[in-house]
PQR file with spaces between the fields and no chain letter, atoms N, CA, C, O and H, PARSE charges and radii, in Angstrom:
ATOM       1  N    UNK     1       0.844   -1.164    0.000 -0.4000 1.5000
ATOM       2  CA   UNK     1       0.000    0.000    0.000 -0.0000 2.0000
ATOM       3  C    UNK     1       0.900    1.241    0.000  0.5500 1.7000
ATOM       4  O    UNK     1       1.856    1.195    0.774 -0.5500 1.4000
ATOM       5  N    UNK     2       0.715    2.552   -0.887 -0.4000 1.5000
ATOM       6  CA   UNK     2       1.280    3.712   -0.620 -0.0000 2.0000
ATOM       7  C    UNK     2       0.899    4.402    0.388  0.5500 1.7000
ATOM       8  O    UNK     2      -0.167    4.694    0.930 -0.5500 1.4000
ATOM       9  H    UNK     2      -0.062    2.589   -1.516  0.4000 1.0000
ATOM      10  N    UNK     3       2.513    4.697    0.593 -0.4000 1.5000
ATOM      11  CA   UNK     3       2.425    6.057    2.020 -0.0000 2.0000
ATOM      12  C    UNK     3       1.181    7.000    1.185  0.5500 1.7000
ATOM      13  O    UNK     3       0.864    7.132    0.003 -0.5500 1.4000
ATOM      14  H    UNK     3       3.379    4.459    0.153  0.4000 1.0000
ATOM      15  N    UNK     4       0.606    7.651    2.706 -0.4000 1.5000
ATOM      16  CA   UNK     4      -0.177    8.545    2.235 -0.0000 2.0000
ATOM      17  C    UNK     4       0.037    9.637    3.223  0.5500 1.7000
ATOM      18  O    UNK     4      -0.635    9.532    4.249 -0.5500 1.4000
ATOM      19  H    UNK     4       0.863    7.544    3.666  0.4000 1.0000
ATOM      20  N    UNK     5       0.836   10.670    3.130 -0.4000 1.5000
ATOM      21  CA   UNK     5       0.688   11.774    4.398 -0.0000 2.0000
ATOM      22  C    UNK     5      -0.127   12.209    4.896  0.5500 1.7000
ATOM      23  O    UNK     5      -1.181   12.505    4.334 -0.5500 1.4000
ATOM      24  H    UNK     5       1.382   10.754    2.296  0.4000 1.0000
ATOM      25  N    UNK     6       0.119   12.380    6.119 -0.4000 1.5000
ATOM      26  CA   UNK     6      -1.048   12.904    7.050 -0.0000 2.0000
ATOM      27  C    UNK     6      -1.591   14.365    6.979  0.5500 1.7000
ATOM      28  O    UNK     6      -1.074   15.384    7.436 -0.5500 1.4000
ATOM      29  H    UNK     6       0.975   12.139    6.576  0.4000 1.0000
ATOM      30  N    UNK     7      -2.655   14.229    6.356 -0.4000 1.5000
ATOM      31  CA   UNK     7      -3.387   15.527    6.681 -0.0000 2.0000
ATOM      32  C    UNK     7      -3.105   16.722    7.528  0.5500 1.7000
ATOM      33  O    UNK     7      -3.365   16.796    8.729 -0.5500 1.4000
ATOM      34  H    UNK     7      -3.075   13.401    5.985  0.4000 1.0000
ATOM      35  N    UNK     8      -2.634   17.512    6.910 -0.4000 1.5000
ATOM      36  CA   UNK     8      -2.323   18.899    8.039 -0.0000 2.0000
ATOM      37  C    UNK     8      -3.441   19.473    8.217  0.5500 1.7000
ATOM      38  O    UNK     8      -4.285   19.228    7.354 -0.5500 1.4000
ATOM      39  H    UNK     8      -2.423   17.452    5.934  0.4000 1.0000
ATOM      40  N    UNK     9      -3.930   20.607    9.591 -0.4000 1.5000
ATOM      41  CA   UNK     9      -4.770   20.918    9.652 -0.0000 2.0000
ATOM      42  C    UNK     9      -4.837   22.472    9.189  0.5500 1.7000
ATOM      43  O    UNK     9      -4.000   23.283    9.586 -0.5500 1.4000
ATOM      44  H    UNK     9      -3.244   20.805   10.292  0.4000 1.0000
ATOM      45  N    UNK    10      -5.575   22.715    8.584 -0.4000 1.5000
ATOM      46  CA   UNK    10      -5.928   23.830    7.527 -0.0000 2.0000
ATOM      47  C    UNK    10      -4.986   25.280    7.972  0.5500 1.7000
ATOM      48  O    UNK    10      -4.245   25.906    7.215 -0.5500 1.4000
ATOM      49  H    UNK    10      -6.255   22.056    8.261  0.4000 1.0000
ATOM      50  N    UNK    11      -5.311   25.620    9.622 -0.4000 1.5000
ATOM      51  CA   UNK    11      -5.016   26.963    9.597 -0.0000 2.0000
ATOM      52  C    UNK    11      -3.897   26.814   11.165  0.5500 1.7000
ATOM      53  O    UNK    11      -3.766   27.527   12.160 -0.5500 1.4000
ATOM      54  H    UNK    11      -5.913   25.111   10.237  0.4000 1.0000
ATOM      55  N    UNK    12      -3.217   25.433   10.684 -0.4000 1.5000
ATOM      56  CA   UNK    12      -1.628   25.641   11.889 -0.0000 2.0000
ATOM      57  C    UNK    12      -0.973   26.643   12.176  0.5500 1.7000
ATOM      58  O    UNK    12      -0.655   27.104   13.273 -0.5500 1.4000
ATOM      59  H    UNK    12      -3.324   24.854    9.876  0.4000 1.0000
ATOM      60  N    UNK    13      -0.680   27.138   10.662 -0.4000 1.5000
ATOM      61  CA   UNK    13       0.374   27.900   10.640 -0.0000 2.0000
ATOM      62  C    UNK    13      -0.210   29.476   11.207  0.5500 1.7000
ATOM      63  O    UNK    13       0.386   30.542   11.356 -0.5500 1.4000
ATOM      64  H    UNK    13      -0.938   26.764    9.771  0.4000 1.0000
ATOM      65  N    UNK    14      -1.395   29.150   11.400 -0.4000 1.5000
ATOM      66  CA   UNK    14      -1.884   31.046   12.185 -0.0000 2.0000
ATOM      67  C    UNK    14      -1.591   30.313   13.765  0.5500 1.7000
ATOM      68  O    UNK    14      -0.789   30.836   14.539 -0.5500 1.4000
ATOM      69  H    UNK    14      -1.880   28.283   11.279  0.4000 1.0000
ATOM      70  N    UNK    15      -2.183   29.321   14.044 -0.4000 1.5000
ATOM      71  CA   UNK    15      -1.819   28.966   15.754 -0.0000 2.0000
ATOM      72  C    UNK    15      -0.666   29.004   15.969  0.5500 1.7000
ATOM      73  O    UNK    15      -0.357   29.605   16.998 -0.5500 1.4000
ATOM      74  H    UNK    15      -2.834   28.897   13.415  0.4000 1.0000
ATOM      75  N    UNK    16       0.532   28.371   15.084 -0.4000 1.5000
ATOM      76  CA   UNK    16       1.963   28.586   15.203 -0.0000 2.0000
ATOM      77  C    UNK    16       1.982   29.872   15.415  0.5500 1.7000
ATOM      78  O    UNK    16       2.633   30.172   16.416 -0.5500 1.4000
ATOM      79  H    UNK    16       0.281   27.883   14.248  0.4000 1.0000
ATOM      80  N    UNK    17       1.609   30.566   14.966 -0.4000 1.5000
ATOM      81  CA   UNK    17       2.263   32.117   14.881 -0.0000 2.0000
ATOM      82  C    UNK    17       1.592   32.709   16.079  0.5500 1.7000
ATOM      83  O    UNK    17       2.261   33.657   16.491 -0.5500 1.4000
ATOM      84  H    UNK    17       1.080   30.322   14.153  0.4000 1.0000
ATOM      85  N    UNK    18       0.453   32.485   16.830 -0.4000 1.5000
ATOM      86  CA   UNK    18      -0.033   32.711   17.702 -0.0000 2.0000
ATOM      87  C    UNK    18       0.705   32.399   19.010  0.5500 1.7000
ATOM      88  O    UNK    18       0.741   33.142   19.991 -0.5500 1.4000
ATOM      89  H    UNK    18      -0.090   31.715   16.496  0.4000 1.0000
ATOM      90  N    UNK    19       1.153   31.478   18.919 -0.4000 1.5000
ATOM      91  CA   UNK    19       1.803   30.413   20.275 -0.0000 2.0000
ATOM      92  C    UNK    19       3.434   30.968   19.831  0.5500 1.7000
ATOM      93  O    UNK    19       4.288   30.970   20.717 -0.5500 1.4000
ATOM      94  H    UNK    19       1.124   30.875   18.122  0.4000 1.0000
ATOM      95  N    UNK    20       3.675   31.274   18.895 -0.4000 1.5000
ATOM      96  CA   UNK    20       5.099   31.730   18.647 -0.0000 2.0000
ATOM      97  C    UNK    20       5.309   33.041   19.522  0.5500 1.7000
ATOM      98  O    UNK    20       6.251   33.048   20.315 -0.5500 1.4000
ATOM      99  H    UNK    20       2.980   31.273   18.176  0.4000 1.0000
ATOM     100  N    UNK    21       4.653   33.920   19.440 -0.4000 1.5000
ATOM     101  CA   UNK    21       4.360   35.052   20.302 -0.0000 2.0000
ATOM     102  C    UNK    21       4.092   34.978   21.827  0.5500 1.7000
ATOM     103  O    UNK    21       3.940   35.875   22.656 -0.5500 1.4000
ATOM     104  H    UNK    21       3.888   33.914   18.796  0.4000 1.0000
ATOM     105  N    UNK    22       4.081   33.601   21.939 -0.4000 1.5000
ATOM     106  CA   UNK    22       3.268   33.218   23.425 -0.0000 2.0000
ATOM     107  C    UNK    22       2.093   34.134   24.037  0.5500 1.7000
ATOM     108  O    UNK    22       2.130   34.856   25.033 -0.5500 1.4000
ATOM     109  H    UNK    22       4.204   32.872   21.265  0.4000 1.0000
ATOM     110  N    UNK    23       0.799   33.827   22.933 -0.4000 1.5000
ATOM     111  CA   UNK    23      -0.451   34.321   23.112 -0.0000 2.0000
ATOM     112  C    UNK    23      -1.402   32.936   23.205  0.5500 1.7000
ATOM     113  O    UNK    23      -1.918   32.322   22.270 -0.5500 1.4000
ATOM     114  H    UNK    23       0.769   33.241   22.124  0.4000 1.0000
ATOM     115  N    UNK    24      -1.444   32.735   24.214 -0.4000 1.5000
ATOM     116  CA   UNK    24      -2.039   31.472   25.271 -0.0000 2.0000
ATOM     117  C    UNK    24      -3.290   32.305   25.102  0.5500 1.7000
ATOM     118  O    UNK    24      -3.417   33.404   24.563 -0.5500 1.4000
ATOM     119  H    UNK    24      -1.025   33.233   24.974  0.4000 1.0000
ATOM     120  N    UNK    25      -4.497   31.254   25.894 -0.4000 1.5000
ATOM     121  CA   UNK    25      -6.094   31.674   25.739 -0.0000 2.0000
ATOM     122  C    UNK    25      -5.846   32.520   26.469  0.5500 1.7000
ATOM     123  O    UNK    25      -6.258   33.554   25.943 -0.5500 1.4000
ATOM     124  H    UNK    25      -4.394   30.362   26.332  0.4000 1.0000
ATOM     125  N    UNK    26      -5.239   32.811   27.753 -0.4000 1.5000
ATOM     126  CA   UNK    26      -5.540   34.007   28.651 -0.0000 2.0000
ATOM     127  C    UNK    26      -4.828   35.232   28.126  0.5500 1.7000
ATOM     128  O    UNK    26      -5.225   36.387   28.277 -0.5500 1.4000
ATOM     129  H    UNK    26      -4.905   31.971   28.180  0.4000 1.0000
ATOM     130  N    UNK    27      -3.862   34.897   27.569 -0.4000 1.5000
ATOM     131  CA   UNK    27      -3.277   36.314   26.806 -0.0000 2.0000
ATOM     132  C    UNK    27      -4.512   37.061   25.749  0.5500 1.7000
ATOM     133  O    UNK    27      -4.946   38.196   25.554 -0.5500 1.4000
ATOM     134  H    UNK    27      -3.540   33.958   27.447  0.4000 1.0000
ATOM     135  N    UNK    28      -4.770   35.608   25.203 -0.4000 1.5000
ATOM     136  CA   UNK    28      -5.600   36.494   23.867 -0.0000 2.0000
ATOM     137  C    UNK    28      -6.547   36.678   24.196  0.5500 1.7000
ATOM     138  O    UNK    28      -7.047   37.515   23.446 -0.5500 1.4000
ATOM     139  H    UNK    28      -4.417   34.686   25.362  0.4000 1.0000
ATOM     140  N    UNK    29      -7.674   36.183   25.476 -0.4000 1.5000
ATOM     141  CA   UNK    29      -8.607   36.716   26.189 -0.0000 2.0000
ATOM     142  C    UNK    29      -8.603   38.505   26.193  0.5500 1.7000
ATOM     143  O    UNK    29      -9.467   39.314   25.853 -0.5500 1.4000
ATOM     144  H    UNK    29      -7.268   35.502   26.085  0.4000 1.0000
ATOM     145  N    UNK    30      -7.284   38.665   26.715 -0.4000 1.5000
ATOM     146  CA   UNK    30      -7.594   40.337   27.713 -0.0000 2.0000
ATOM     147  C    UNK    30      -7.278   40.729   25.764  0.5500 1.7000
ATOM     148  O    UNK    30      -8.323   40.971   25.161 -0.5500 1.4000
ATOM     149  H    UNK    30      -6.582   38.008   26.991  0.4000 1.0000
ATOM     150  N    UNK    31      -6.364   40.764   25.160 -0.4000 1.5000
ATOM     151  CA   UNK    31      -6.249   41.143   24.154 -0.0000 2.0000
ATOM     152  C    UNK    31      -7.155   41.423   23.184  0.5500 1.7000
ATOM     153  O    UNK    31      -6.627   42.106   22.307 -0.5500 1.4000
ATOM     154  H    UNK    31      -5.515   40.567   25.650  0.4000 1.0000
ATOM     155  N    UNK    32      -8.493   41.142   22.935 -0.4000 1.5000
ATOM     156  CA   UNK    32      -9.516   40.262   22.240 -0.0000 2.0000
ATOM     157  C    UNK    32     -10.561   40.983   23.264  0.5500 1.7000
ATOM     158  O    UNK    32     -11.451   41.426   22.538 -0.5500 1.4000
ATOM     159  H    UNK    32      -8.922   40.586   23.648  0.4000 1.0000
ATOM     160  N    UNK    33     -10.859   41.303   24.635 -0.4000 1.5000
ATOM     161  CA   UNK    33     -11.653   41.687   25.132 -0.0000 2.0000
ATOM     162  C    UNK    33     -12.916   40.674   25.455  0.5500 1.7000
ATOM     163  O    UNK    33     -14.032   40.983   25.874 -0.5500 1.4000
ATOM     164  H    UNK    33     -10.136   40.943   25.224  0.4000 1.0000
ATOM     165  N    UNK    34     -12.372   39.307   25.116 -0.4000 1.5000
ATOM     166  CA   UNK    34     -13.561   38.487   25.317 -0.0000 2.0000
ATOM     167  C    UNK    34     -13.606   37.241   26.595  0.5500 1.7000
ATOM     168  O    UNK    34     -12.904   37.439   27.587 -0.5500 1.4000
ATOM     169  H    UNK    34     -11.466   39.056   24.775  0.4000 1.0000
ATOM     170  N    UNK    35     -14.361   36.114   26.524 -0.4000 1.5000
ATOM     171  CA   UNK    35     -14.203   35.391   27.464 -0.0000 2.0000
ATOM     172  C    UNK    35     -13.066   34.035   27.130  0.5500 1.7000
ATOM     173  O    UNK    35     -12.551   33.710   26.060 -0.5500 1.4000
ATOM     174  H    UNK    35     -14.932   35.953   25.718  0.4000 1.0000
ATOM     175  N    UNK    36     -12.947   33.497   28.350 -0.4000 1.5000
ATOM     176  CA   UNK    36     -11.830   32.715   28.147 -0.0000 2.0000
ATOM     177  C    UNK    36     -11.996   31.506   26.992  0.5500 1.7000
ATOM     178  O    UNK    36     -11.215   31.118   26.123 -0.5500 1.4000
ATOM     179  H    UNK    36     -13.366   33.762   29.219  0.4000 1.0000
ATOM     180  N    UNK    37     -13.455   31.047   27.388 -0.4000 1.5000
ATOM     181  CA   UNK    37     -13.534   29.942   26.303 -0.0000 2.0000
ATOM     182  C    UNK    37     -13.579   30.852   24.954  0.5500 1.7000
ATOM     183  O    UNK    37     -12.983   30.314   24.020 -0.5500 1.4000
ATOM     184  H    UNK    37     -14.089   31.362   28.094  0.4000 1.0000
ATOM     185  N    UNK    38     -14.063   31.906   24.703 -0.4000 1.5000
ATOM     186  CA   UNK    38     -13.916   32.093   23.256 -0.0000 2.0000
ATOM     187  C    UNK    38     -12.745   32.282   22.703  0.5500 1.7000
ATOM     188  O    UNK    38     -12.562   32.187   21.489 -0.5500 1.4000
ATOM     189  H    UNK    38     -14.547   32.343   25.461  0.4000 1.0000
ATOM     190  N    UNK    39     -11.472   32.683   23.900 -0.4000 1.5000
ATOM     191  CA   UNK    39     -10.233   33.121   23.616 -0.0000 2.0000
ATOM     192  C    UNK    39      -9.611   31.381   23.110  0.5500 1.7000
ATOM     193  O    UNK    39      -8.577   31.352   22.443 -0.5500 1.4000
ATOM     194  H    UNK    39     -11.621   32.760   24.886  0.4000 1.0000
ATOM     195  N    UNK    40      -9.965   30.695   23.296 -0.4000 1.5000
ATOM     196  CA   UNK    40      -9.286   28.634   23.682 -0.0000 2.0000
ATOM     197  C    UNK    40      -9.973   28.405   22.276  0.5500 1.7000
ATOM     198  O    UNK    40      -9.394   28.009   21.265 -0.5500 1.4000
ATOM     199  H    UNK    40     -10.805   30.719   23.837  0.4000 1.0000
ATOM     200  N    UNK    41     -11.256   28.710   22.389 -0.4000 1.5000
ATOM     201  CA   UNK    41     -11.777   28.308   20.654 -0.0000 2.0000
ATOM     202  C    UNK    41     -10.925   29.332   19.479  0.5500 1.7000
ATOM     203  O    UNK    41     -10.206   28.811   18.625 -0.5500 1.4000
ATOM     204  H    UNK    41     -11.727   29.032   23.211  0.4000 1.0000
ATOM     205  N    UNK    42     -11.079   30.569   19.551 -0.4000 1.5000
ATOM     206  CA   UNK    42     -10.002   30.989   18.574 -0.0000 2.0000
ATOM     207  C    UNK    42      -9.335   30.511   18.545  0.5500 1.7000
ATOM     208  O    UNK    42      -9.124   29.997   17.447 -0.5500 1.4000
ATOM     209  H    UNK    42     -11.662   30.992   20.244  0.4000 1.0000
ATOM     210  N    UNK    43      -8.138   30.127   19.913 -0.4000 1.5000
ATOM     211  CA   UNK    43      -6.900   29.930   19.652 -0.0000 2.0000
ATOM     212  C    UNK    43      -6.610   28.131   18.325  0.5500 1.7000
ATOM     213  O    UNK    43      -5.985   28.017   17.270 -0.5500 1.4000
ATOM     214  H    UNK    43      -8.309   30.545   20.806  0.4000 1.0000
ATOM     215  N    UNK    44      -7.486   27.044   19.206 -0.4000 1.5000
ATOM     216  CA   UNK    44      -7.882   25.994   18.332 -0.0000 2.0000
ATOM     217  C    UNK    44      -8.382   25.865   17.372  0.5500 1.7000
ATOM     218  O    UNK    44      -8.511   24.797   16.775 -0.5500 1.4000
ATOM     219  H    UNK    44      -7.994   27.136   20.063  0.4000 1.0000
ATOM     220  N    UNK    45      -8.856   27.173   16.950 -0.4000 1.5000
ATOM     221  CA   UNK    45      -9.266   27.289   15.292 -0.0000 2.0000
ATOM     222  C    UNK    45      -9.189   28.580   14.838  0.5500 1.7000
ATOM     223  O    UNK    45     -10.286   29.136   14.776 -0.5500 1.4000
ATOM     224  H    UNK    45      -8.751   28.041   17.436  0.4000 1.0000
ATOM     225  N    UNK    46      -8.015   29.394   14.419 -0.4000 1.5000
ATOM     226  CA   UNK    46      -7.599   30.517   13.792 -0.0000 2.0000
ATOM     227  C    UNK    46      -8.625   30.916   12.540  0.5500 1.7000
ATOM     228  O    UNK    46      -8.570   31.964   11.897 -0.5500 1.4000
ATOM     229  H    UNK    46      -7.124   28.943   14.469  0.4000 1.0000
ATOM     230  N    UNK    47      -9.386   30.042   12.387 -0.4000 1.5000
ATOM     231  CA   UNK    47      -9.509   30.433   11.232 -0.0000 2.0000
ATOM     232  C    UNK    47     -11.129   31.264   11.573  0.5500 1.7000
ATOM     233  O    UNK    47     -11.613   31.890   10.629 -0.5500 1.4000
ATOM     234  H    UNK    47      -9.431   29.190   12.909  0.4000 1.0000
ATOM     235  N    UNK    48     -11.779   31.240   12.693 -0.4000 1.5000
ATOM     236  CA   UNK    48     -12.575   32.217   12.896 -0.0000 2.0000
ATOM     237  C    UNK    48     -11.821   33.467   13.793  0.5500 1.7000
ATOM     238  O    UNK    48     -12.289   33.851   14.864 -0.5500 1.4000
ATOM     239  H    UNK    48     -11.386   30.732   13.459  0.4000 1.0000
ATOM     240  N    UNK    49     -10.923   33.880   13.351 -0.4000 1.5000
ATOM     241  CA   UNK    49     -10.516   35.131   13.900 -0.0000 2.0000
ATOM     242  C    UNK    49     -10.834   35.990   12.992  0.5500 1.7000
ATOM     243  O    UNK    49     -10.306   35.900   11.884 -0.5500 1.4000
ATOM     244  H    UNK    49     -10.543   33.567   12.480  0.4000 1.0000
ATOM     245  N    UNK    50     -11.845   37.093   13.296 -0.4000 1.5000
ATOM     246  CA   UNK    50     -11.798   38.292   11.822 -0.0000 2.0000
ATOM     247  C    UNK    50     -10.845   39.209   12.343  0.5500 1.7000
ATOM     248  O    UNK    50     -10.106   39.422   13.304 -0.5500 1.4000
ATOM     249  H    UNK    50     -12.274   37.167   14.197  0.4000 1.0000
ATOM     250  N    UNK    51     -11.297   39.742   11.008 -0.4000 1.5000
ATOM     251  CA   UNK    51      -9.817   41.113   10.195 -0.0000 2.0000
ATOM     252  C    UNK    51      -9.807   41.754   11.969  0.5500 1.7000
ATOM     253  O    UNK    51      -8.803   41.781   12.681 -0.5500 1.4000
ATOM     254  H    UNK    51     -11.897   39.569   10.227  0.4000 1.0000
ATOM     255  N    UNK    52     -10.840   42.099   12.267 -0.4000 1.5000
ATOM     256  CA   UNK    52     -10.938   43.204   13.605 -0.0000 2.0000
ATOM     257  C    UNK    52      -9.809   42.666   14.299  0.5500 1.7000
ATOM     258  O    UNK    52      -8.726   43.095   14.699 -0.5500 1.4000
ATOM     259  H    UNK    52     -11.656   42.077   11.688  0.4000 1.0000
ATOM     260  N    UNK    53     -10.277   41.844   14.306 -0.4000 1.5000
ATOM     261  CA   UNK    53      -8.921   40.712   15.883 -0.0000 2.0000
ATOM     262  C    UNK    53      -8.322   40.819   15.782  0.5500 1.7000
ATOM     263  O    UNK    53      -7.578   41.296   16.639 -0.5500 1.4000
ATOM     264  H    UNK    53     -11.156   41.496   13.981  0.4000 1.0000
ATOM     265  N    UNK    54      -7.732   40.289   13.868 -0.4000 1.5000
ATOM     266  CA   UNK    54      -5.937   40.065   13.915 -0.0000 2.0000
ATOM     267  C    UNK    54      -5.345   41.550   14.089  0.5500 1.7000
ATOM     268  O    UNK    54      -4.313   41.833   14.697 -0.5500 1.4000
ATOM     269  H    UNK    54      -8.336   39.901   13.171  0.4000 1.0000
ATOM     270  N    UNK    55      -6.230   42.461   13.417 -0.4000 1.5000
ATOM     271  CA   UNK    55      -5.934   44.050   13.865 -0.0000 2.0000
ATOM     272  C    UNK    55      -5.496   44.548   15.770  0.5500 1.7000
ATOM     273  O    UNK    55      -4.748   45.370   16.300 -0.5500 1.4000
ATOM     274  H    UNK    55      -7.069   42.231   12.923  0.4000 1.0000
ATOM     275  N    UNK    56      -6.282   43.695   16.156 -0.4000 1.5000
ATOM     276  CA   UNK    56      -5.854   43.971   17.655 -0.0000 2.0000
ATOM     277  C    UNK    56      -4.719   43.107   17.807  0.5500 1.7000
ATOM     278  O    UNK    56      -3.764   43.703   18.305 -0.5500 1.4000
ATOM     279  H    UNK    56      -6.889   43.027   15.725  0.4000 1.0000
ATOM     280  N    UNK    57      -4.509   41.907   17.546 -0.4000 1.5000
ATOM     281  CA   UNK    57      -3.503   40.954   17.917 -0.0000 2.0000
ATOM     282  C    UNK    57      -1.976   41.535   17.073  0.5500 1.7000
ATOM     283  O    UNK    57      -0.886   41.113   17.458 -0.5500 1.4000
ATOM     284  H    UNK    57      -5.285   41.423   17.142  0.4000 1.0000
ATOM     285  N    UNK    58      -2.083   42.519   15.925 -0.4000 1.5000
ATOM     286  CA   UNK    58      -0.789   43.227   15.551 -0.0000 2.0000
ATOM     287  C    UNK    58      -0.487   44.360   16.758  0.5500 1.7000
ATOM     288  O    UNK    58       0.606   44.680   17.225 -0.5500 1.4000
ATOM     289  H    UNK    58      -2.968   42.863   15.613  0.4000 1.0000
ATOM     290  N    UNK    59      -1.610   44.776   17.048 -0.4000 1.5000
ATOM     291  CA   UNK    59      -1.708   46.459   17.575 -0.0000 2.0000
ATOM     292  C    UNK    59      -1.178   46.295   19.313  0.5500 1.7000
ATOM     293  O    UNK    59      -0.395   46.932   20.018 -0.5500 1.4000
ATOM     294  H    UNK    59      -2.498   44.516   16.668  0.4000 1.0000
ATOM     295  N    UNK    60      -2.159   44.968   19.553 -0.4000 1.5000
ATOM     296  CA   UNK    60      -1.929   45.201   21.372 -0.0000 2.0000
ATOM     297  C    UNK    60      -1.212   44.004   21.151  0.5500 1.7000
ATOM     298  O    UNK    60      -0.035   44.350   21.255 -0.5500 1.4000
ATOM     299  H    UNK    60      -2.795   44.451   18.980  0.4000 1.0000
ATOM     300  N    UNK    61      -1.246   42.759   20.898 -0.4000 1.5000
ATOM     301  CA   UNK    61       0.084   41.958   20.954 -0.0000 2.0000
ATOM     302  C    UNK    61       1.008   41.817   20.139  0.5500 1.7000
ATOM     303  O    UNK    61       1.349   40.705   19.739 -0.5500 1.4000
ATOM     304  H    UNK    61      -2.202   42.478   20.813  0.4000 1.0000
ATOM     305  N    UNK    62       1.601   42.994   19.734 -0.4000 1.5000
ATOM     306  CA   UNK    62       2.375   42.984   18.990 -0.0000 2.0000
ATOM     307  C    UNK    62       3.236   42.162   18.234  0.5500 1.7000
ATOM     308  O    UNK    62       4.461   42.190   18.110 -0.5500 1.4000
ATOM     309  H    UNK    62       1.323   43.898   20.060  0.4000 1.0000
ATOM     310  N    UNK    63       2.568   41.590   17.859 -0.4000 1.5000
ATOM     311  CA   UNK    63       2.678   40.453   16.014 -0.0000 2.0000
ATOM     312  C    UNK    63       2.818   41.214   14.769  0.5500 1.7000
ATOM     313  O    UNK    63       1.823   41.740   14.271 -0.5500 1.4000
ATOM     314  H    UNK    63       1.574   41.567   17.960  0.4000 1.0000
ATOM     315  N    UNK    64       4.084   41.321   14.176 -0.4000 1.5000
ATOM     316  CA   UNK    64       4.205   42.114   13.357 -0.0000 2.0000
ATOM     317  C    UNK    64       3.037   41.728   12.162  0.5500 1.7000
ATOM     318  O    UNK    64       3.058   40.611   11.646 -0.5500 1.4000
ATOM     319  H    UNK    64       4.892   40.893   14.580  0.4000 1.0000
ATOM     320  N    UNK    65       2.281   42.487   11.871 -0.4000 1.5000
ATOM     321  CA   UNK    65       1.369   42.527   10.253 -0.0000 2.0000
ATOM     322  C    UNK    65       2.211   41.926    9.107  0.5500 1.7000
ATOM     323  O    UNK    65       1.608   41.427    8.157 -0.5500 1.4000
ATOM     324  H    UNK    65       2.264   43.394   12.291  0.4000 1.0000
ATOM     325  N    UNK    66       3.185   41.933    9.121 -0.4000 1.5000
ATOM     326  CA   UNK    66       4.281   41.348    7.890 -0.0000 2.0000
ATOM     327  C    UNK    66       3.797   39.799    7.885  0.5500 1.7000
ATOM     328  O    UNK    66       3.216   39.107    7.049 -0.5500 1.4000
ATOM     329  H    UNK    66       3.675   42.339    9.893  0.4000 1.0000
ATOM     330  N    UNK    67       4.373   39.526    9.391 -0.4000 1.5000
ATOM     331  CA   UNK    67       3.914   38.276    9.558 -0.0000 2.0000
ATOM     332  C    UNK    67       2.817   37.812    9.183  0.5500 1.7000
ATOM     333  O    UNK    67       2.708   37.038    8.232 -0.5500 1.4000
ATOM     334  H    UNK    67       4.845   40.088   10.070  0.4000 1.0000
ATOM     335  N    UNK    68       1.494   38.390   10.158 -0.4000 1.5000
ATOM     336  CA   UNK    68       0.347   37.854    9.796 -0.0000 2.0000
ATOM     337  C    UNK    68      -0.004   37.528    8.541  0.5500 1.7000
ATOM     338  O    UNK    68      -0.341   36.400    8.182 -0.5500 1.4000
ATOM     339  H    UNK    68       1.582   39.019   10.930  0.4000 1.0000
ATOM     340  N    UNK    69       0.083   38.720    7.698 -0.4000 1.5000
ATOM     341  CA   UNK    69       0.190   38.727    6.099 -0.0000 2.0000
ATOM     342  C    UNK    69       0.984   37.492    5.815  0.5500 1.7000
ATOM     343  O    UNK    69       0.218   36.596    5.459 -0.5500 1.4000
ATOM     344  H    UNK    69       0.357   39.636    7.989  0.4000 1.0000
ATOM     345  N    UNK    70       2.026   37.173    5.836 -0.4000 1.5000
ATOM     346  CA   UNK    70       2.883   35.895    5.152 -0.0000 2.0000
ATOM     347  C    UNK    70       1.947   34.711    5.911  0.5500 1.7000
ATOM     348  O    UNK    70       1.239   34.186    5.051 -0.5500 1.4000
ATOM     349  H    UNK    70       2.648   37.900    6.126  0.4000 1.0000
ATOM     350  N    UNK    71       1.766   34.250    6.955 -0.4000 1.5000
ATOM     351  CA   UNK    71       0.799   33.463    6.802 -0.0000 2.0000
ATOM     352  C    UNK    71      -0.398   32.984    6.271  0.5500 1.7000
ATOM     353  O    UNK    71      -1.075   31.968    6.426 -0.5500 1.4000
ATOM     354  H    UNK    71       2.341   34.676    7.653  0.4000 1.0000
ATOM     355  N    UNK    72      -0.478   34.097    5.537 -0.4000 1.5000
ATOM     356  CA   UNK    72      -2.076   34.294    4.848 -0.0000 2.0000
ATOM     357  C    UNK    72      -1.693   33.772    3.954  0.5500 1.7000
ATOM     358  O    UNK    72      -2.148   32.647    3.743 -0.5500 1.4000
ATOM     359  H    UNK    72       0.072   34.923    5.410  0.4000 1.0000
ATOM     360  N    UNK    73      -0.720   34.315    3.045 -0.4000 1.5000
ATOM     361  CA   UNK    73      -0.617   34.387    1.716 -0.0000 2.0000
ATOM     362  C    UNK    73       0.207   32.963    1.611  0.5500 1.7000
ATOM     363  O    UNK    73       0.693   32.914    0.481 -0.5500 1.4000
ATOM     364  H    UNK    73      -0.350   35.228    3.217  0.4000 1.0000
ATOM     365  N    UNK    74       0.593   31.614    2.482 -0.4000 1.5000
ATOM     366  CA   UNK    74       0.958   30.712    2.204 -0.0000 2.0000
ATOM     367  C    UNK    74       0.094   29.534    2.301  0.5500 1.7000
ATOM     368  O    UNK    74       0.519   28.428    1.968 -0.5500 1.4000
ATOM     369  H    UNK    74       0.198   31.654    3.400  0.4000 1.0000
């Protein structure tokens, strides 16, 4: 039978970049202005973060926009 690689999950590379910064649920809680579980669900699925957020997550946790942008665009 052929190898078959394992499925990556769609939007790692924004949690990488999240956790690279060391923005844990409670960081991105106060950051984000919201509650803890919604801060744990973003964090486990980047991919419902809107434009607003990642705008706060450049601005107050300072994640350079370069970055964010290159994750997008890969």
């Amino acid at each position: 039978m052929p190898y078959i690689k394992p499925a990556k999950k769609p939007f790692e590379k924004m949690r990488r970049l999240l956790l690279g910064y060391e923005l844990t649920a409670s960081k991105l809680a106060s950051i984000l202005g919201c509650s803890l579980p919604t801060a744990r669900q973003r964090l486990n699925n980047p991919g419902l973060i809107t434009t607003e957020e990642w705008s706060k997550i450049s601005r107050i946790g300072h994640v350079p926009i370069e970055e964010i942008r290159e994750v997008f665009l890969q």
